[in-house]
Backbone as numpy.savetxt, mean C-alpha at the origin, in Angstrom:
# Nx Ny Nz CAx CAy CAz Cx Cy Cz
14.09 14.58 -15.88 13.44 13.32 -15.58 12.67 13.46 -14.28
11.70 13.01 -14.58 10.79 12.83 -13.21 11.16 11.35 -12.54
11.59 11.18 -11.03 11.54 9.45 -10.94 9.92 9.60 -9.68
9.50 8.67 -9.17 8.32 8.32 -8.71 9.06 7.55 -7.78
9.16 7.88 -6.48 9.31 6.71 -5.21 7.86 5.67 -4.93
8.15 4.23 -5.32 6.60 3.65 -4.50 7.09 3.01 -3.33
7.59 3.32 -2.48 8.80 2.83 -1.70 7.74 3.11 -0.50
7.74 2.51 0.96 7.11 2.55 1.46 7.66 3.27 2.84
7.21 4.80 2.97 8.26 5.32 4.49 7.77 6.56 4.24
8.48 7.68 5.33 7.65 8.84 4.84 9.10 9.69 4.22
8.24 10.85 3.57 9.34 11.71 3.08 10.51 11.37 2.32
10.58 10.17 1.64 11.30 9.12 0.92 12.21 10.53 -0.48
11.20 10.76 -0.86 11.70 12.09 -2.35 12.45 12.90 -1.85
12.33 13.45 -0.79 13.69 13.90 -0.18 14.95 13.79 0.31
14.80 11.85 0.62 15.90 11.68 1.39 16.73 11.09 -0.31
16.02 10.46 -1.19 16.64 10.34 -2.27 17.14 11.39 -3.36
16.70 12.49 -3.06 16.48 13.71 -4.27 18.07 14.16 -4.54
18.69 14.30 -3.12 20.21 14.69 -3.53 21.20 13.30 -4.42
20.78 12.23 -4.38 21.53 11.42 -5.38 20.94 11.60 -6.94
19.96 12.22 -7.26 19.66 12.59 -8.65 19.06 13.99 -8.96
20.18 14.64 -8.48 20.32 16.05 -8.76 20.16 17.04 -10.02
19.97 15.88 -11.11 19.53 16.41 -12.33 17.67 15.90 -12.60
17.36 15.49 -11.86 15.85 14.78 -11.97 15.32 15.44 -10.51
13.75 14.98 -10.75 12.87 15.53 -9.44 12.18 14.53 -9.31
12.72 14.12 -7.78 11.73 12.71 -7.37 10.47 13.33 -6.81
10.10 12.59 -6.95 8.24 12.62 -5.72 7.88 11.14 -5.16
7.21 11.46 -4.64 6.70 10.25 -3.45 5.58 10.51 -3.88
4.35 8.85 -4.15 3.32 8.35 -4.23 3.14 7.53 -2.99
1.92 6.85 -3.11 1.21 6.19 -2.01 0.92 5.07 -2.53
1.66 3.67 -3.05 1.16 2.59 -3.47 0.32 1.64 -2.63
-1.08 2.28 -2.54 -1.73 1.50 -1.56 -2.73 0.02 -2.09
-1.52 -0.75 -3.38 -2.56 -2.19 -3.45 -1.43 -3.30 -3.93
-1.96 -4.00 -3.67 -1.05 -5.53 -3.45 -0.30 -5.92 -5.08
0.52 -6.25 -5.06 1.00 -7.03 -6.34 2.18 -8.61 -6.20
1.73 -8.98 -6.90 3.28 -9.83 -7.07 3.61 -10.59 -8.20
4.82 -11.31 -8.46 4.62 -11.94 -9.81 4.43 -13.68 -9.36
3.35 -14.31 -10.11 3.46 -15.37 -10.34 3.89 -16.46 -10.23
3.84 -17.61 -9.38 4.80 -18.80 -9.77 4.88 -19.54 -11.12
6.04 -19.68 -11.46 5.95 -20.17 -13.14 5.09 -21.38 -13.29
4.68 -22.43 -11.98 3.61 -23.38 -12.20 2.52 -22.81 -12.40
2.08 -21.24 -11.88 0.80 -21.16 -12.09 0.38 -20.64 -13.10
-0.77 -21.41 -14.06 -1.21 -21.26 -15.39 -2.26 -20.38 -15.51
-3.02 -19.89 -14.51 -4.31 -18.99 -14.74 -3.72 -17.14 -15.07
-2.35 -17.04 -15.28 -2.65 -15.93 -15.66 -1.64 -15.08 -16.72
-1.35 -14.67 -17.33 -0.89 -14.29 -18.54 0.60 -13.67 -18.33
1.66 -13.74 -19.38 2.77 -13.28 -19.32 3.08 -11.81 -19.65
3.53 -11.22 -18.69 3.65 -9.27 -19.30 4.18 -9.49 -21.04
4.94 -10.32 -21.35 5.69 -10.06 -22.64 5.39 -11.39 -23.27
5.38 -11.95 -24.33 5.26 -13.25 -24.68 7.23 -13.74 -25.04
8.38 -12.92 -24.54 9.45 -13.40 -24.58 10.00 -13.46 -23.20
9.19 -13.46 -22.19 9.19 -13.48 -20.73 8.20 -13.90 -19.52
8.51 -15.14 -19.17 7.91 -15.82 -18.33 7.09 -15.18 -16.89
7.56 -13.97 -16.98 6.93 -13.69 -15.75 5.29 -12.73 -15.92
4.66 -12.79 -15.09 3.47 -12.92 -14.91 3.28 -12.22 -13.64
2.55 -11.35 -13.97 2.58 -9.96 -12.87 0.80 -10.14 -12.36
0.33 -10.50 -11.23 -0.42 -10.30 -10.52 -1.10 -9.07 -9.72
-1.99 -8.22 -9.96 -1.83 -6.84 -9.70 -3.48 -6.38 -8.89
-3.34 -5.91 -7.68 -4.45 -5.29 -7.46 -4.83 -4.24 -8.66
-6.22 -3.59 -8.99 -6.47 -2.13 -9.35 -6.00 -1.14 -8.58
-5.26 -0.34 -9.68 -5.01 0.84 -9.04 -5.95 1.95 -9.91
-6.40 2.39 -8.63 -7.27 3.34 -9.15 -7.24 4.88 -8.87
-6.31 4.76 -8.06 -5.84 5.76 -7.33 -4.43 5.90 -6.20
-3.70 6.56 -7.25 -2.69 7.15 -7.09 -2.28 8.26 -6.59
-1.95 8.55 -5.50 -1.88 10.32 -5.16 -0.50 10.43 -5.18
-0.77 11.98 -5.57 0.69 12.52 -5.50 0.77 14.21 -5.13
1.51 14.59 -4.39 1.58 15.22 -3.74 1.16 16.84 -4.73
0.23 17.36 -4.36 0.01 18.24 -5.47 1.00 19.95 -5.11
1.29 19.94 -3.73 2.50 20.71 -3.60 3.54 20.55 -4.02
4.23 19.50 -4.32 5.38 19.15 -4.79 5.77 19.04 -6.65
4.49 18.94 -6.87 4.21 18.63 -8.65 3.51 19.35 -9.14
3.20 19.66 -10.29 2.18 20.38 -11.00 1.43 19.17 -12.35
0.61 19.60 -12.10 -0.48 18.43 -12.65 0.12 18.29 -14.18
0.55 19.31 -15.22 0.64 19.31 -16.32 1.67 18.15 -16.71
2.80 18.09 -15.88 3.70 16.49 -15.49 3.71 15.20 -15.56
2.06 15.09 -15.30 1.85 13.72 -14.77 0.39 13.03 -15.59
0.42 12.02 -16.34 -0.90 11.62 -16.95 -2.24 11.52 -16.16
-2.80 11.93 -16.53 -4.19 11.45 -15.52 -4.61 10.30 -14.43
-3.63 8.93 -14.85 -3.81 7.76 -13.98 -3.74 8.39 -12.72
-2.40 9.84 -12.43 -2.50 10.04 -10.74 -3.44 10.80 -10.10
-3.42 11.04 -9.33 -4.76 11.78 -8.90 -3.70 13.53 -7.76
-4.02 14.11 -7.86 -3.32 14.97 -7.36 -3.76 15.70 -6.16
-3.57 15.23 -4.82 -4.13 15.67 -3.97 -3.25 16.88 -3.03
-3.77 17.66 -1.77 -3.17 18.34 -1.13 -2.27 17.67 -0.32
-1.49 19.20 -0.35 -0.13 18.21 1.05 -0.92 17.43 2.22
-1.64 18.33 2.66 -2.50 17.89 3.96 -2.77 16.26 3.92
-2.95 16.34 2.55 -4.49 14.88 2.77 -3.44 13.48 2.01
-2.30 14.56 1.24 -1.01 13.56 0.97 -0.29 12.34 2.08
-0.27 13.44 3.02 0.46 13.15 4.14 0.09 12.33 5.13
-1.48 12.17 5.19 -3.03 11.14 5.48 -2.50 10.02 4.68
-2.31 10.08 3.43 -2.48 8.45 2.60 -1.03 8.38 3.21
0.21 8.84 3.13 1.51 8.22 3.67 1.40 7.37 5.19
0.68 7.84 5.98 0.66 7.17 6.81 0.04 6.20 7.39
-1.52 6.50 6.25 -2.18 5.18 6.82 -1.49 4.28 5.99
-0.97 4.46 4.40 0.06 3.33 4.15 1.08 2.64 4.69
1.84 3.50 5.58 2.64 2.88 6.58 2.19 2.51 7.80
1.41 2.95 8.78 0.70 2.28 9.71 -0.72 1.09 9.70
-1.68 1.82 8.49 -2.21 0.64 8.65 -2.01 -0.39 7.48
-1.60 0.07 6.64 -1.30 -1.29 5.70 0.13 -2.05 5.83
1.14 -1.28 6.08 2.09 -1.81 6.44 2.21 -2.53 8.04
1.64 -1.46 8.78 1.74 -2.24 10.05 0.96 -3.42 10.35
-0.02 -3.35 9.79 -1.29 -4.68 10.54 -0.58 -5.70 9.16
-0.12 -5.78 8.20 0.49 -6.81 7.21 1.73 -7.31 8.34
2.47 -6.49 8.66 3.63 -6.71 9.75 3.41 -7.41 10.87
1.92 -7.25 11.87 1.40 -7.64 12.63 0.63 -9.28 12.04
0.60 -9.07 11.17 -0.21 -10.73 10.84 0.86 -11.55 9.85
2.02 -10.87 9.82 3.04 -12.17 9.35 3.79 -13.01 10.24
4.17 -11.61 11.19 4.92 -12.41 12.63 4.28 -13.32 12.94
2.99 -13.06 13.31 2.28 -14.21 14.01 2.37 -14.93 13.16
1.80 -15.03 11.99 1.56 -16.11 10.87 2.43 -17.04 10.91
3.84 -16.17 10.90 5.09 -17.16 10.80 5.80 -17.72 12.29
5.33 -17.44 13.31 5.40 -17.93 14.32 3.85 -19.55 13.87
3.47 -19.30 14.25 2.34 -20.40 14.32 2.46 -21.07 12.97
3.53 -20.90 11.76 3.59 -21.87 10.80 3.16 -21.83 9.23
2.04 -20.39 9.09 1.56 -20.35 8.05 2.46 -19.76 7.35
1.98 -20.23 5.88 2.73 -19.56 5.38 2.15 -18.57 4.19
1.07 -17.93 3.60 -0.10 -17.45 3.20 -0.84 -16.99 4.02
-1.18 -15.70 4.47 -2.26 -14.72 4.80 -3.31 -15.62 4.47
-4.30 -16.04 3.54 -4.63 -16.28 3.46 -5.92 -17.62 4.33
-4.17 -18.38 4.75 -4.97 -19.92 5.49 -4.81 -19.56 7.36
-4.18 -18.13 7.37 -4.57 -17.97 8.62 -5.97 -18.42 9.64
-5.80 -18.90 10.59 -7.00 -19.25 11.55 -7.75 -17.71 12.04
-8.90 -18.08 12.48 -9.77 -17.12 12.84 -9.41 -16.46 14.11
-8.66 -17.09 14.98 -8.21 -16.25 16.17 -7.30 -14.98 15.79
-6.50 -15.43 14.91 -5.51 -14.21 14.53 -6.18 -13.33 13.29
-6.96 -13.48 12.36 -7.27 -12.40 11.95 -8.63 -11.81 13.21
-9.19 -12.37 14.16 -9.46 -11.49 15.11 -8.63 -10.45 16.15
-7.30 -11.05 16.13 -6.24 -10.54 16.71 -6.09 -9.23 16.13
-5.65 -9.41 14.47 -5.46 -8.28 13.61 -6.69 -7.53 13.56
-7.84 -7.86 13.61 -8.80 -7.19 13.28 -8.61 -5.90 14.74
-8.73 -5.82 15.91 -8.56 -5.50 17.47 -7.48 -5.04 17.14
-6.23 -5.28 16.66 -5.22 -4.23 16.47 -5.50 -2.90 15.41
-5.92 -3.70 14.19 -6.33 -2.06 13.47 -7.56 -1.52 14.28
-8.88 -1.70 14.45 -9.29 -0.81 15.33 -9.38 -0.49 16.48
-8.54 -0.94 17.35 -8.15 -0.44 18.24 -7.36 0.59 18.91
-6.23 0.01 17.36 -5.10 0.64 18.05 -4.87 1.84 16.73
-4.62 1.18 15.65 -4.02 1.91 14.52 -5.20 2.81 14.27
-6.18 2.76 13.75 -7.03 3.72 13.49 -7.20 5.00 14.08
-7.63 4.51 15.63 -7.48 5.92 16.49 -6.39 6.27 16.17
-5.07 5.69 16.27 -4.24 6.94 16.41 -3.62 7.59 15.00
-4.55 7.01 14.07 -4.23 7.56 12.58 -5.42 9.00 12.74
-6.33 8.95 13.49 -7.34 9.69 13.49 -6.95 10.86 14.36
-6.36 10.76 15.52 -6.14 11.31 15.83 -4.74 12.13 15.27
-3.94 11.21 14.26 -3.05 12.30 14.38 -3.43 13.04 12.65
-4.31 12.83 12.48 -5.43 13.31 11.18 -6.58 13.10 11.34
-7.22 14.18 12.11 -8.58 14.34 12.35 -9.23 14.59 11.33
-8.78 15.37 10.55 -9.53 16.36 9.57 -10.01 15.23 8.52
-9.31 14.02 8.46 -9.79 13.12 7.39 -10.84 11.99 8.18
-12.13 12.20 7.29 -13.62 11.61 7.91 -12.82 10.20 8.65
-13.10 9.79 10.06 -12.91 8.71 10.62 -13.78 7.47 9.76
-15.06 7.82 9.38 -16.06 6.52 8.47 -15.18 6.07 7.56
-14.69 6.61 6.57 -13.53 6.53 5.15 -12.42 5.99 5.77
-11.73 6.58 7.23 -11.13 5.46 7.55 -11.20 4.11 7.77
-12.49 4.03 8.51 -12.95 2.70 9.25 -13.03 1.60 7.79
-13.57 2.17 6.63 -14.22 1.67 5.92 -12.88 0.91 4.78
-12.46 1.86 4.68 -10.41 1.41 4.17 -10.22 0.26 4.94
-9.82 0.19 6.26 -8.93 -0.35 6.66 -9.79 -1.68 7.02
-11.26 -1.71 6.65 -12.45 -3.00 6.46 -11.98 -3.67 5.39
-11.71 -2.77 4.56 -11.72 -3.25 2.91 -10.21 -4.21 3.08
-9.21 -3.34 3.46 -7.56 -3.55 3.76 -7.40 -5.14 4.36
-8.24 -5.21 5.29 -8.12 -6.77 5.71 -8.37 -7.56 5.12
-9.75 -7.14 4.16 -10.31 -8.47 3.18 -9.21 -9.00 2.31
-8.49 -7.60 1.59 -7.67 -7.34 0.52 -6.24 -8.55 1.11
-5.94 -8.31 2.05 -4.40 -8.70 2.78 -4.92 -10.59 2.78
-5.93 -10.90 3.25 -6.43 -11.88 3.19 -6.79 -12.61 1.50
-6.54 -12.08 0.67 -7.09 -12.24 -0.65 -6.36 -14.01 -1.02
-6.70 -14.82 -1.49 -6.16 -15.88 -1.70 -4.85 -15.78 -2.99
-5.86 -14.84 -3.42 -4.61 -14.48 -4.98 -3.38 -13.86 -5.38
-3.26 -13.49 -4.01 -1.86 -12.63 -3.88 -1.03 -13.53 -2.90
-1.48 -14.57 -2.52 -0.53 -15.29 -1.61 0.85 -14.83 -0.89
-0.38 -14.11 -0.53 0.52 -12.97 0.58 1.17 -13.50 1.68
């Protein structure tokens, strides 16, 4: 059995691998939003028609997985199979900048009352905005140079719109 960690941390397939000693975990990079549904809300469809719930899902369009650790013949095409090097790039900007600046704009959020990303005021997603490039970027860059800083900048542009999305009532 193959299992798939989408678990968010680094080096996760390892620290789990000795409890399923007959299977081979790996670690992916789930870098897009999901959630399920409130049962009031009617705009969007049930996974099963014998089950109420209703799964809300960014595109995933890309999936990496560690191409040192796996061999492509394993895995259907949905993943994309990249180098350790550039593996190890998506683990962390998943944990620093998507996890951290989401971390950074809930505290506040939930200090000042909101409760949705979304209806945040403009001071604090300027707040967040000055923390990812200020802070997180450089030091994602620096501690992965080799991956184009533009492709960063341009992610973690996209990452805010995304975190802000009304539809994930984040």
């Amino acid at each position: 059995n193959y299992i798939l960690i989408c678990e968010n941390g680094r080096n996760l397939a390892q620290t789990y691998q000795k409890y399923f000693k007959k299977s081979k975990v790996f670690d992916t990079v789930m870098s897009r939003m999901c959630r399920f549904a409130a049962l009031e809300e009617k705009n969007y469809i049930s996974l099963l028609k014998s089950l109420p719930d209703k799964l809300v899902v960014e595109c995933y369009d890309y999936l990496p997985l560690n191409h040192g650790a796996c061999s492509p013949e394993r895995f259907s095409p949905v993943f994309t199979l990249i180098e350790p090097e550039l593996f190890a790039t998506w683990e962390d900007i998943k944990f620093f900048a998507h996890n951290g600046i989401h971390a950074f704009i809930a505290y506040h959020a939930f200090l000042k009352g909101y409760k949705y990303f979304s209806d945040v005021d403009q001071k604090l997603k300027e707040k967040a905005e000055k923390t990812m490039f200020n802070e997180i970027i450089p030091a994602l860059h620096r501690a992965h140079p080799h991956f184009p800083f533009r492709e960063l900048n341009e992610y973690c542009e996209n990452l805010l719109e995304r975190i802000y999305n009304p539809f994930f009532h984040d």
